[in-house]
ZALUMDO-19974 format. One line per 4 residues: for each residue x, z, y of C-alpha. Coordinates in steps of 0.02 Angstrom, whole numbers, plus 50000, padded with zeros to 5 digits. Layout:
BEGIN
X Z Y; ...
end
This chain:
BEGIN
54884 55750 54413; 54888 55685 54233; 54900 55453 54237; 54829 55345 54116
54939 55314 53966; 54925 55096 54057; 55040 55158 54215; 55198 55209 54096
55259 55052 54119; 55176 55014 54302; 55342 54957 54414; 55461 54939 54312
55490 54752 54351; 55469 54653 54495; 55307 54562 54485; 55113 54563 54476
54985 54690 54332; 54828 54708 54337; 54695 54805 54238; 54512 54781 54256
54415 54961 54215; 54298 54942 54062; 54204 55100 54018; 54282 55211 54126
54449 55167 54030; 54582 55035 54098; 54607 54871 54000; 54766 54736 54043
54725 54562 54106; 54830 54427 54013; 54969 54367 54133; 54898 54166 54131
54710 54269 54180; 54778 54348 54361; 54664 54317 54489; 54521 54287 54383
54375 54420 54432; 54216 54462 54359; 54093 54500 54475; 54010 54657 54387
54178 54730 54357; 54345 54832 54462; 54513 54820 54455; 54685 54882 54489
54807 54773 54549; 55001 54827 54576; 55114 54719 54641; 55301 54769 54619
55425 54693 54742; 55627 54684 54683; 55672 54794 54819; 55585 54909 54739
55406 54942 54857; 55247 54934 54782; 55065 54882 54830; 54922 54951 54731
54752 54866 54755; 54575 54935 54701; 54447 54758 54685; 54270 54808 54678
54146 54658 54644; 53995 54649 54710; 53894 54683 54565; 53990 54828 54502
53911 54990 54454; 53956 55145 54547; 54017 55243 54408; 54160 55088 54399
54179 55087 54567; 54228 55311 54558; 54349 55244 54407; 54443 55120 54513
54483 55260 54665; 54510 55390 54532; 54642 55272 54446; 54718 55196 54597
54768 55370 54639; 54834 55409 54476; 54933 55275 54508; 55004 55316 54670
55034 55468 54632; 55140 55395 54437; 55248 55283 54578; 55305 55469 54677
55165 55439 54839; 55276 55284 54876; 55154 55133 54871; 55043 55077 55010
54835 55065 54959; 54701 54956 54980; 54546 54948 54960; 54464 54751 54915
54295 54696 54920; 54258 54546 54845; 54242 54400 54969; 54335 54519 55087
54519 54529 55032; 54662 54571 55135; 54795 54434 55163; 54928 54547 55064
54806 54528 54908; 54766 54358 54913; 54937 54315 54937; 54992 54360 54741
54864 54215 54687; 54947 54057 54767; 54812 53960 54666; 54687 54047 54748
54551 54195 54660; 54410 54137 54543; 54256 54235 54529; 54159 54247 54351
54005 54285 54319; 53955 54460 54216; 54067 54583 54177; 54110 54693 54038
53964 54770 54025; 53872 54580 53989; 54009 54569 53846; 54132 54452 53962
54306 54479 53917; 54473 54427 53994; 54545 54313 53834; 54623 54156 53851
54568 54058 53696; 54603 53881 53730; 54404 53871 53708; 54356 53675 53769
54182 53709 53758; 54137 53766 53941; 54029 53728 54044; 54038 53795 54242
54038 53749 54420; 54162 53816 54535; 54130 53822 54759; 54292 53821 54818
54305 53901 55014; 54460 53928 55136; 54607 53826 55172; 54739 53941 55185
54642 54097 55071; 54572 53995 54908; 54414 54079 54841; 54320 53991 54702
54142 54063 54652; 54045 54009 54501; 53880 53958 54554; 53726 53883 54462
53781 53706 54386; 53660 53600 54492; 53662 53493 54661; 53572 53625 54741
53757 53705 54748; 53841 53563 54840; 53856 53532 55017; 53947 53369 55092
54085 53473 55181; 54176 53607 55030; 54254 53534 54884; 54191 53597 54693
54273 53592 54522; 54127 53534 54390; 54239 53622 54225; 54175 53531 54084
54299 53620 53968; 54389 53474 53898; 54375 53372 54060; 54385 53447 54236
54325 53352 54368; 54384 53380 54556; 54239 53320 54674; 54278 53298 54847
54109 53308 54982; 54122 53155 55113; 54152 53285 55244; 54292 53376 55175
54485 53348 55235; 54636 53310 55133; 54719 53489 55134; 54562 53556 55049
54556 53452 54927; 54757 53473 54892; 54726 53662 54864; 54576 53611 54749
54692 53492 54672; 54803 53632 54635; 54660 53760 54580; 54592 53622 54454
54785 53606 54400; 54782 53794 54358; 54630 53806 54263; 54717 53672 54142
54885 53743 54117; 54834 53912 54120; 54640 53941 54032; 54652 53790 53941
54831 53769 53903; 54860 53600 53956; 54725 53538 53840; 54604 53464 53967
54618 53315 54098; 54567 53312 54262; 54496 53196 54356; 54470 53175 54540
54293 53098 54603; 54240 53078 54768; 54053 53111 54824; 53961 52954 54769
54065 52905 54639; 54021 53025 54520; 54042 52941 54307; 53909 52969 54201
53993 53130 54089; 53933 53233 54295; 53775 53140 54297; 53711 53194 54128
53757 53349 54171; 53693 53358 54339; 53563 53235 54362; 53554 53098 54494
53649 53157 54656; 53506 53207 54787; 53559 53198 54984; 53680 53346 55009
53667 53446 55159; 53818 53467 55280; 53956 53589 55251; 54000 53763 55355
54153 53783 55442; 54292 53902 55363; 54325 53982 55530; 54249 54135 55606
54076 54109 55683; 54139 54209 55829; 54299 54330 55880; 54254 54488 55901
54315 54603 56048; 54316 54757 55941; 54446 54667 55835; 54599 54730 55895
54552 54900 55961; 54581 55059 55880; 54552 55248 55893; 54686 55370 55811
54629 55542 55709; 54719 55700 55658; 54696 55777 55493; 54686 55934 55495
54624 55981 55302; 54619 55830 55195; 54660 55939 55040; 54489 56053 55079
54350 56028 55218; 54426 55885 55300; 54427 55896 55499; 54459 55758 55624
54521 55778 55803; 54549 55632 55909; 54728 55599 55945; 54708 55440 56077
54545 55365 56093; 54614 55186 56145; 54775 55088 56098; 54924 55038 56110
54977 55213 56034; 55162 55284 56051; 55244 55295 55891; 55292 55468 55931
55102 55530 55931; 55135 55512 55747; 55212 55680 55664; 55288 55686 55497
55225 55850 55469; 55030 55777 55454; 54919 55631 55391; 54826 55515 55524
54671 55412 55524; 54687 55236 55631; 54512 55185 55645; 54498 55000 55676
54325 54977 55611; 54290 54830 55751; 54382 54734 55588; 54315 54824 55451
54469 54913 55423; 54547 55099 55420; 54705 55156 55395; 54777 55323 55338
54980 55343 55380; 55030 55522 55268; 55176 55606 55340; 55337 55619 55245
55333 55791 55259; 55146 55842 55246; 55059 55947 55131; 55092 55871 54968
54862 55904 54914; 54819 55803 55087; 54938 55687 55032; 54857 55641 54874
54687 55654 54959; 54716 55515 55087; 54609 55419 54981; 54431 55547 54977
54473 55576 55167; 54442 55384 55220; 54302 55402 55114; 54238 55573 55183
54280 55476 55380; 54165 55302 55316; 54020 55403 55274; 54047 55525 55417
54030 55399 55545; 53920 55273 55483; 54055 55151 55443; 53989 54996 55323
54041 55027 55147; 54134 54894 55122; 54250 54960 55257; 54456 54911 55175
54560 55059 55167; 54734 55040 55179; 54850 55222 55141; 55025 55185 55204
55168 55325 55177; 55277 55347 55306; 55422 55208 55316; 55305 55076 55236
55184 55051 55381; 55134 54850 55370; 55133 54748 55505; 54945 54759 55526
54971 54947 55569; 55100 54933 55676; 55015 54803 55812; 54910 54953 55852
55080 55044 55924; 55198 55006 56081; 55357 54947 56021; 55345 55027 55860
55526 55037 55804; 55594 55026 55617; 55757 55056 55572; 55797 54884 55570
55750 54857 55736; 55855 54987 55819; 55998 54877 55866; 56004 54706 55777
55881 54573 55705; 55817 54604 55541; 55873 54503 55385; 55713 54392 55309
55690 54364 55118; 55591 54270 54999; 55528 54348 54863; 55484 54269 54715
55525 54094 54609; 55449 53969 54751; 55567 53937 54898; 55670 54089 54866
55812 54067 54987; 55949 54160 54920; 56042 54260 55121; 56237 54208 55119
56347 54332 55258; 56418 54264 55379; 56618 54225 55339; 56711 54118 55473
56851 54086 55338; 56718 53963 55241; 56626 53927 55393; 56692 53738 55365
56678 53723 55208; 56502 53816 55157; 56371 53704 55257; 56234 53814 55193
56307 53996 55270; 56340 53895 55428; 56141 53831 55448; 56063 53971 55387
56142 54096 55542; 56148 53944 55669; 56343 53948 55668; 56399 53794 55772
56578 53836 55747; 56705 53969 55682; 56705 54047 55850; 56889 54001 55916
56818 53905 56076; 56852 53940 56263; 56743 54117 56328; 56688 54153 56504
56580 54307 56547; 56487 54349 56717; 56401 54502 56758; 56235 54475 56864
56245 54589 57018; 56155 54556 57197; 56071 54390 57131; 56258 54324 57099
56384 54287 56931; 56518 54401 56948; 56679 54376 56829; 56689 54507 56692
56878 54558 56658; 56917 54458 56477; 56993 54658 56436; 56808 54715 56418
56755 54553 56339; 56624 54606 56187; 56574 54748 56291; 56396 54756 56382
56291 54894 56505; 56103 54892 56441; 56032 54911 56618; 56118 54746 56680
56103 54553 56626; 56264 54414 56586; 56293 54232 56564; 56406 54194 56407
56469 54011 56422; 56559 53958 56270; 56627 53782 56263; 56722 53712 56117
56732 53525 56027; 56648 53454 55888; 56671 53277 55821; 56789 53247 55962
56668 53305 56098; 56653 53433 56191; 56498 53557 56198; 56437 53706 56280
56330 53835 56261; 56255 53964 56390; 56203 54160 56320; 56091 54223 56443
56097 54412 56388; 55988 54526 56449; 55964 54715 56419; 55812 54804 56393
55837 54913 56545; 55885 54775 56679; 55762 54745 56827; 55631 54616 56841
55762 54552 56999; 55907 54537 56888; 55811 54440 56744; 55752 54320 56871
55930 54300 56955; 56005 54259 56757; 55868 54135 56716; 55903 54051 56876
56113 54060 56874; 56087 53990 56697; 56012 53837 56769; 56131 53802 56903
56280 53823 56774; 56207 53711 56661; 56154 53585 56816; 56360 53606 56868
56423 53539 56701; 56293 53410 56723; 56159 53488 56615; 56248 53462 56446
56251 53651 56390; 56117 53716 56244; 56030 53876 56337; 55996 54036 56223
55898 54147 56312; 55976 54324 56211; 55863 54489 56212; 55971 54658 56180
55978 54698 56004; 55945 54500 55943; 56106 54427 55962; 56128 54287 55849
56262 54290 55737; 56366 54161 55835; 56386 54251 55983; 56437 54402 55892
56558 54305 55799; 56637 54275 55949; 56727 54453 56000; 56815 54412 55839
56852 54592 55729; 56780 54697 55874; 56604 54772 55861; 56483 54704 55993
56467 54879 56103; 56330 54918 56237; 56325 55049 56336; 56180 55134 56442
56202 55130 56628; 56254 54974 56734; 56269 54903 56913; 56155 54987 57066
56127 54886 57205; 56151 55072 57302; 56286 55156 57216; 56378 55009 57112
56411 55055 56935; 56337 55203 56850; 56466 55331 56777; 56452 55376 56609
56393 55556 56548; 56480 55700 56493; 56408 55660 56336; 56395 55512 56241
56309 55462 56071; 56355 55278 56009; 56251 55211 55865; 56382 55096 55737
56271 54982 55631; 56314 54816 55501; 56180 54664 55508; 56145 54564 55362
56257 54426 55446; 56399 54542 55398; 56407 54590 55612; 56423 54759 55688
56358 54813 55856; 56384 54995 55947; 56233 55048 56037; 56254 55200 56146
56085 55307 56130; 56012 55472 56174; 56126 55605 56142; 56009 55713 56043
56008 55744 55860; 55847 55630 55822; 55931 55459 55843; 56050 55498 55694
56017 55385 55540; 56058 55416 55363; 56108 55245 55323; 56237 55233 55477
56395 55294 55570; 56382 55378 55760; 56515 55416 55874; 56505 55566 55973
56586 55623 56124; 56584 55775 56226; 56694 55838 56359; 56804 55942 56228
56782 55823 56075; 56762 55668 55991; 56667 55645 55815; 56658 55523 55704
56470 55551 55589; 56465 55478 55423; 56282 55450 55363; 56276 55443 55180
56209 55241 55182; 56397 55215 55288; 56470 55054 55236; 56684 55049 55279
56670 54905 55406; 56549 55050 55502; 56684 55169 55505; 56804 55052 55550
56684 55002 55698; 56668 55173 55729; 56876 55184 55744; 56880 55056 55871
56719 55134 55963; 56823 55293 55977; 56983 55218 56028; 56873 55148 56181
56806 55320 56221; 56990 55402 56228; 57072 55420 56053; 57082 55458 55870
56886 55541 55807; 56880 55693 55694; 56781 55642 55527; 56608 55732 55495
56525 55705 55365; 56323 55718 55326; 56237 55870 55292; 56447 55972 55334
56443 55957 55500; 56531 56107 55615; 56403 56211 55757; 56487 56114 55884
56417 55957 55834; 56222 56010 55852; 56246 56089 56006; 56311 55939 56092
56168 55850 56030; 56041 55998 56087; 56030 56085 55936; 55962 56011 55760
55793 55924 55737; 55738 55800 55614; 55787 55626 55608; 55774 55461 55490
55826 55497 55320; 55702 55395 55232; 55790 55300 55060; 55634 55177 55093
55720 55102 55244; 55865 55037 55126; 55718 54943 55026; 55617 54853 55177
55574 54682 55128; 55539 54577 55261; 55475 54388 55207; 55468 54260 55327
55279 54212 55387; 55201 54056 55415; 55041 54035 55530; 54933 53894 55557
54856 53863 55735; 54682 53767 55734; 54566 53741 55893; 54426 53631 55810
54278 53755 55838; 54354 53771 56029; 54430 53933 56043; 54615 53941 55945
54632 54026 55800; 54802 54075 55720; 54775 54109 55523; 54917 54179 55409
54969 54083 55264; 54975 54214 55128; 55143 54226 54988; 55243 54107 54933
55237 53951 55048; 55289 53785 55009; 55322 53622 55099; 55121 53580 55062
55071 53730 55140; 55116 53634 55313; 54924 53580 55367; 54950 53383 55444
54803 53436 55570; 54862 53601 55642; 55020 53675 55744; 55113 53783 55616
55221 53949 55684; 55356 53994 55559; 55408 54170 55579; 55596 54224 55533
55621 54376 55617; 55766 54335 55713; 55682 54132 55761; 55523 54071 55770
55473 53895 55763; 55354 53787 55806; 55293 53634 55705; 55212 53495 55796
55115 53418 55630; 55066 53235 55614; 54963 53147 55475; 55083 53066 55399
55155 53222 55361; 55331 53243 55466; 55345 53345 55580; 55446 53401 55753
55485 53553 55786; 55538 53678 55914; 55635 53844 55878; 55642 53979 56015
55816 54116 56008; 55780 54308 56039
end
């Protein structure tokens, strides 16, 4: 498919483009200009993360024409298809964006009246000689729309900017709260540096108090009505359910044939081979996930085939499409599945970034050398110590602690839970802390009987132990840190209350993988050729041999991992490496069959998230705080949830601003 001469330099730096579409051609938007919309026009917005991974937007305002509105999906998909099928798609309507969009305009979005076709163009001239009114809406999602300059456009509850080109007035309704009218503050801030170049003043008026430059403009101030609330008149059941389609054709006459008509959906339902509908119109949404190995033509016709679905089953137009290739699913997608696994998640916490100039938080690996000296690396992976305290391990088994021989230290069975005390001294006192580990296939009995032991430990040292409460595959660096040079290793199998500990099979796949935090755990996993990775080591035994796989991602502390791994399994490991490996090795593993080779799991990107919690209208409602957030993104009259991936915490706000908070350890 032939691209727009615009997209030869699409991606090639981190960062935000867009183009707006002006007679069926594509025009750049000045850089000090992004997130300024006209309503008559469309747009195409790519946002290029460092990693790299790319987001490509299509904005259609309301008063576009349909001919712009063909032009925007034909050029979104030329764009796609310029950045090799790799970006995810959306669809935007105005007044409708998705979180992901908004989140590139921290200032918040501006909608203009007319369009190109009413001879409005995107220049920034410094021009002082303005004259508009802007309703600002949201409190986490900014949205200011011009409206007609006149009282009739006020309300007591919103906050407006009166732009008077040379002075910019902020005007606060009686009814309005304090963080609205900091992210006006910050939206009439913008408007100054960046349309008018820091040659304008702002001023900040409250409702009543209006000087006489608004007056004249406005008239005398009638009595205002009373605001709307920002919240959702009402949750929806539909919200969160979901129906998932085959595509058969989407290259010719497409076909759909129901896959599962309810979720949660098993990630398995979804084949590489073929392109998938998730229909999720209770929220105005679809999503199409294309197969890394489907037909290249449906591929490039995800696009027409949500369009082709909307029509065919009466969906409203401004349904949002998102197109997702396989290995970039978002996180919206994924809530639809049952434990949807990325390769992240397979056997360790994933690393969290910040991406961007605001509060970019640059991740330091874990070194016990420094650990002392480098207060930073020791805060940001919750390292109380170097790891050269007292150990004691206990095995759960019958509803009692049973020692665990200090030989097999480091080493843990998946199907059984253990208590970890570790005490050491700090500031010349001494301090304990109790890992209550527990693998994903113990019983319900056995996770009661740890919680429980964990208390009474704690209540026999006279409750002065920290409790971490330790989920398989989220250990926290610390307690990792504490088997020294030796991988964390877990193996399937464990105690029976009727036969005592299971034996281990004939054969035996272990999975050898690095965190972020510079730690290295050995999962053993199905022995079948689907659980291999590209991007890490295995360890195979069989009854006759012992292999050693090399993905091509292998770092050297894996293979050294994988040496130790092997010397626990009976000796010295013959070296195989990726894409050479002998007949024996398939047939151990069942013969060969497709597993994760995706380069796009090297670039995942995971930023923390922030979430405010608000019950005012009664029922609570948690709202994402889009992008870059900042110290004044913390609301003083809601319960934030910060999101690391490996913590979350919970901020207890109060009006002055501080805050207490509470972290709770996977």
């Amino acid at each position: 498919m032939a691209t727009h001469k615009a997209f030869e330099t699409a991606g090639k730096e981190p960062g935000l483009q867009v183009w707006r579409v002006e007679k069926m051609d594509l025009k750049p938007v000045p850089a000090g200009l992004h997130g300024d919309f006209f309503t008559g026009d469309c747009y195409i917005v790519l946002y290029t993360t460092p990693a790299p991974s790319y987001n490509v937007h299509s904005w259609l305002g309301n008063e576009a024409s349909q001919d712009e509105r063909g032009c925007a999906a034909i050029f979104m998909t030329q764009l796609d298809d310029s950045l090799g099928g790799a970006p995810r798609q959306y669809t935007e309507f105005q007044n409708q964006e998705s979180v992901t969009f908004m989140s590139y305009f921290k200032s918040g979005v501006k909608y203009k009246k007319g369009g190109v076709a009413s001879g409005f163009q995107h220049v920034v001239t410094n021009d002082v000689n303005v004259k508009r009114l802007l309703h600002v809406k949201g409190r986490r999602t900014i949205r200011a729309t011009e409206v007609d300059m006149s009282w009739h456009s006020f309300n007591k509850g919103d906050c407006f900017i009166i732009d008077l080109g040379k002075d910019i007035y902020h005007w606060s309704g009686s009814e309005s709260n304090s963080f609205e009218r900091l992210k006006t503050t910050e939206l009439a801030l913008d408007i100054r540096d960046n349309e008018r170049k820091g040659r304008a003043e702002v001023h900040m008026i409250e409702e009543g108090s209006e000087p006489e430059a608004v007056i004249g403009v406005l008239g005398p101030k009638p009595d205002l009505p009373p605001g709307s609330s920002d919240d959702a008149s009402a949750d929806k059941k539909s919200r969160n359910q979901a129906s998932l389609y085959l595509i058969s054709d989407a290259a010719g006459s497409m076909k759909t044939t129901i896959v599962a008509e309810k979720n949660p959906f098993k990630q398995d339902m979804l084949s590489h081979s073929d392109c998938y509908i998730l229909d999720n119109r209770g929220d105005n949404k679809i999503f199409i996930w294309k197969g890394k190995d489907a037909n290249a033509d449906e591929r490039k016709a995800a696009l027409n085939a949500a369009n082709k679905f909307i029509k065919d089953n009466n969906c409203p137009k401004t349904t949002q499409i998102q197109i997702m290739p396989a290995g970039a699913e978002s996180t919206l997608f994924k809530q639809f599945f049952f434990n949807w696994l990325d390769k992240d998640e397979t056997t360790g916490p994933s690393e969290a970034y910040t991406i961007g100039r605001i509060a970019k938080v640059k991740q330091i690996p874990f070194d016990s050398s420094s650990l002392h000296n480098n207060l930073i690396m020791a805060a940001q992976h919750g390292m109380v110590d170097d790891g050269s305290g007292k150990i004691q391990i206990w095995r759960v088994e019958g509803g009692e602690k049973v020692p665990v021989d200090p030989s097999t230290y480091g080493q843990f069975f998946g199907g059984d839970c253990y208590l970890v005390l570790y005490s050491y001294n700090t500031g010349g006192k001494d301090r304990h802390i109790i890992y209550t580990w527990q693998g994903q296939k113990c019983s319900k009995d056995e996770l009661a009987a740890s919680a429980f032991l964990t208390v009474n430990l704690d209540d026999s040292m006279g409750g002065a132990a920290t409790q971490v409460r330790v989920t398989q595959g989220q250990e926290p660096p610390h307690l990792v840190s504490l088997f020294k040079d030796k991988p964390l290793v877990i193996h399937l199998g464990g105690t029976s209350r009727e036969s005592g500990q299971s034996k281990p099979a004939s054969t035996q796949l272990f999975h050898i993988r690095q965190s972020s935090t510079k730690a290295t755990r050995a999962v053993e996993v199905e022995p079948t050729a689907s659980s291999l990775n590209t991007n890490d080591v295995f360890v195979l035994k069989t009854p006759n041999s012992l292999m050693q796989w090399k993905g091509k991602g292998a770092t050297p502390e894996e293979m050294a991992a994988a040496k130790y791994v092997a010397t626990l399994l009976g000796g010295a490991a013959t070296e195989v490496e990726e894409t050479k490996e002998p007949d024996d090795f398939w047939k151990a593993l069942g013969g060969k069959k497709p597993y994760q080779t995706s380069k796009m799991l090297q670039n995942v990107v995971k930023p923390p998230r922030l979430f405010g919690c608000s019950n005012k209208t009664g029922r609570l409602i948690a709202e994402e705080v889009p992008g870059e957030f900042t110290q004044m993104d913390l609301a003083t009259d809601d319960v934030m949830i910060l999101d690391t991936w490996a913590q979350v915490w919970f901020l207890l706000m109060t009006k002055r601003f501080s805050f207490s908070s509470h972290r709770s350890q996977f």
